[in-house]
N, C-alpha and C positions, 0 to 999 in steps of 0.2 A: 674740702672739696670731695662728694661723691663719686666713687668710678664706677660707672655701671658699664656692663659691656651687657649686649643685647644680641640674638643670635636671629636671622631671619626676622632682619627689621623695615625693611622695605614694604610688607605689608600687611594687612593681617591684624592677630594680636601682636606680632611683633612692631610696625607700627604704631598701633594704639601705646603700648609701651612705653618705646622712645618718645613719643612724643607729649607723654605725661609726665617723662622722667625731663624735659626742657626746663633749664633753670641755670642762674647766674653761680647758683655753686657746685655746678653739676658739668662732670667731663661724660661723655658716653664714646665708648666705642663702638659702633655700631658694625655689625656682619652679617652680607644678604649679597646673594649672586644678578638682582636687579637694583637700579640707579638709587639713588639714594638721593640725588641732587637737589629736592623740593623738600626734603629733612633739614638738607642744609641751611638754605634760606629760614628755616624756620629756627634752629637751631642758633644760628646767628641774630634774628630779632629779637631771642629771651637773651641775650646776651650769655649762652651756652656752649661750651667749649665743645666740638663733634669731630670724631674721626670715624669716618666713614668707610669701611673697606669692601672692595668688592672681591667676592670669593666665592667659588662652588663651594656650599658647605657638607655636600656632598664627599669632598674629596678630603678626607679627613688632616693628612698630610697640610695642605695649602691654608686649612682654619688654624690648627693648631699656630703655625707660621702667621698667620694674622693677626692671631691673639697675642701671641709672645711679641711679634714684633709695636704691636700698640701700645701695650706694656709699658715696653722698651722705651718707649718713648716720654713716657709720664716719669713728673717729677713727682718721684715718691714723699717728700717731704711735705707736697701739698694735699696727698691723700687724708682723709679723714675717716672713709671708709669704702670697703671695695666686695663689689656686687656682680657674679657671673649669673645670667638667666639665660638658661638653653632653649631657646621657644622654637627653633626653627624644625621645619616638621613635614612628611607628609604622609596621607592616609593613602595613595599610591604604592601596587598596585592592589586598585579593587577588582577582584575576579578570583572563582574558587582555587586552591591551591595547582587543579591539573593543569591550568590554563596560564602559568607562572613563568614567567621566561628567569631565567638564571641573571641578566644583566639587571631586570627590574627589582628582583630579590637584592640582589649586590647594595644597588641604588640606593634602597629603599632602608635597608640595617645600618649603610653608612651612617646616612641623613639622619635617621631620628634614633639609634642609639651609640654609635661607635666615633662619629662626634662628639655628641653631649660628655661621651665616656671619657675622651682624650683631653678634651677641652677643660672638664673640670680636673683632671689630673695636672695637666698645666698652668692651669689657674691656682690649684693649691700647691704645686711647688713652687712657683715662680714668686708667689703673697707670703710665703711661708714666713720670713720673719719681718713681714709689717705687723707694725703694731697699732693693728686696728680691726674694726670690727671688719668681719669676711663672711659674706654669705651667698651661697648656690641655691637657685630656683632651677628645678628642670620641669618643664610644664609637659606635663602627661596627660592622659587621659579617663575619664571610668571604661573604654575599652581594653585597659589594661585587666579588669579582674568581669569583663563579660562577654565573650566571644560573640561574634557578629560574622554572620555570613559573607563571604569576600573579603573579609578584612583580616584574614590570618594574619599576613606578615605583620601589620600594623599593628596589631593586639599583643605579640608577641612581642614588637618592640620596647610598647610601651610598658607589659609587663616587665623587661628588663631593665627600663629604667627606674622603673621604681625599685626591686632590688638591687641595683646599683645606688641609689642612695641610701637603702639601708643599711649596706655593707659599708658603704663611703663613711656614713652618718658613726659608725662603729667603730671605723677606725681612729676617726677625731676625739674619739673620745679617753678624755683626760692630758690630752696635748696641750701645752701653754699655743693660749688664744686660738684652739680649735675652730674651725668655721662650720658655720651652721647651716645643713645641707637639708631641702626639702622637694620632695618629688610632688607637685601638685596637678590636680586635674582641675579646669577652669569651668568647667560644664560646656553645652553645647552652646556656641559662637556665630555670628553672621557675620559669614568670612568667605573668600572662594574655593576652602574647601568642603562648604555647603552646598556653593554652587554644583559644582564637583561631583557630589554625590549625587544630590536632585539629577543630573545629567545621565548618571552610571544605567547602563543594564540592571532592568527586574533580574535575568537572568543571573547574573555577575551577581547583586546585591539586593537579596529579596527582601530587607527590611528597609529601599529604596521609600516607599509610600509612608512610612513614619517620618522619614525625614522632610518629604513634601509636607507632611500635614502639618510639622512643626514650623518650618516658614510659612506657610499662609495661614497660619493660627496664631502669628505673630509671638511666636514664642522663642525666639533666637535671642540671646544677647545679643547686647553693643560691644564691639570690642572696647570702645573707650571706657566705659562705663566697667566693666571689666580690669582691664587695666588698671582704675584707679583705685579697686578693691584689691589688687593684688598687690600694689605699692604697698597698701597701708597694711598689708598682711607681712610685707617683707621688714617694717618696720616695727610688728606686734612685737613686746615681751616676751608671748611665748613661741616668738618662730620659731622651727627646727623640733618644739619638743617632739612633734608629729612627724613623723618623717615623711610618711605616703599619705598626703591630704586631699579631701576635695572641697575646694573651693564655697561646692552651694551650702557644707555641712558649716563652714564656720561663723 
């Protein structure tokens, strides 16, 4: 049995995900601060075992505690292999730095790096001696290495998480059964927070009109479609060799 846990899976890529990872020998832990309850149902029809948690992933304290306690919960003797993917994310707030409120900043480095941080820290103590294969997806972005107007904080995050998994990816290395850690960027998405942006102030986010041109130019991914490349990415040979990847390059 596969343990995936999945981070901001209620909608989104997180979503599309879960719901490609649905199968009879597949346990998912699933973690998203909205319902989950129509995963379940779905969940239950592949005949797929789901725990569902609901949790501000924001609050980095209450995920970690979700995570451990799912865990906690599995019989480790049925694991076969175990799978943390950090998707949960947001590109909030967009507005140039002087316009930054202190709480949306806090908010915002939680969610998409001091999570994913914590979380995989917990995830590779708690696995440490299964003896099975172990591997960390944190899904980044190419705003990590291209700044974008409004989008400081978010750029910055995601720059962190990708040296977080190079350092992570550094550490493991030469550890019995080391896990195989990769920071990937999935390219751009039709998701809400495309919506999102399409909505933001020209003012806030002046490359606003790119992003319009890319949804009515029909050039957005599917999340699922999406998803189903990243499965078979988390199953390649050479996962991990790459540590900061993008997705359109392989």
């Amino acid at each position: 049995m596969h343990l995936t846990i999945i981070t901001g899976a209620s909608r989104g890529l997180g979503r599309a995900l879960a719901e490609a990872s649905l199968g009879p020998d597949r346990l998912l832990l699933c973690m998203a601060r909205s319902s989950m309850a129509d995963l379940a149902m779905a969940a239950a029809r592949h005949g797929c075992l789901l725990d569902a948690r609901s949790v501000n992933l924001a609050n980095v304290n209450a995920a970690v505690a979700a995570l451990a306690n799912g865990i906690g919960e599995v019989d480790v003797s049925m694991v076969t292999a175990a799978t943390l993917i950090n998707n949960a994310g947001s590109v909030d707030p967009v507005k140039p730095a002087e316009k930054l409120k202190p709480e949306e900043v806090a908010a915002s480095v939680a969610l998409n790096l001091s999570t994913p941080i914590a979380l995989t820290g917990a995830f590779l103590r708690i696995t440490a001696g299964w003896r099975v294969p172990r591997r960390v997806l944190n899904i980044t972005s190419g705003a990590a290495h291209h700044p974008y107007h409004g989008w400081s904080v978010y750029c910055a995050t995601k720059a962190g998480l990708d040296q977080f998994s190079r350092c992570v990816a550094l550490e493991q290395e030469g550890l019995a059964n080391a896990a195989k850690i990769v920071s990937l960027a999935p390219g751009v998405i039709d998701t809400a927070m495309q919506e999102q942006l399409r909505a933001a102030s020209a003012d806030d986010f002046r490359e606003r009109g790119r992003f319009v041109a890319l949804h009515e130019g029909g050039e957005l991914q599917a999340p699922a479609e999406v998803a189903q490349r990243i499965l078979a990415y988390l199953q390649h040979p050479d996962y991990g060799t790459q540590v900061v990847a993008d997705l359109r390059k392989i």
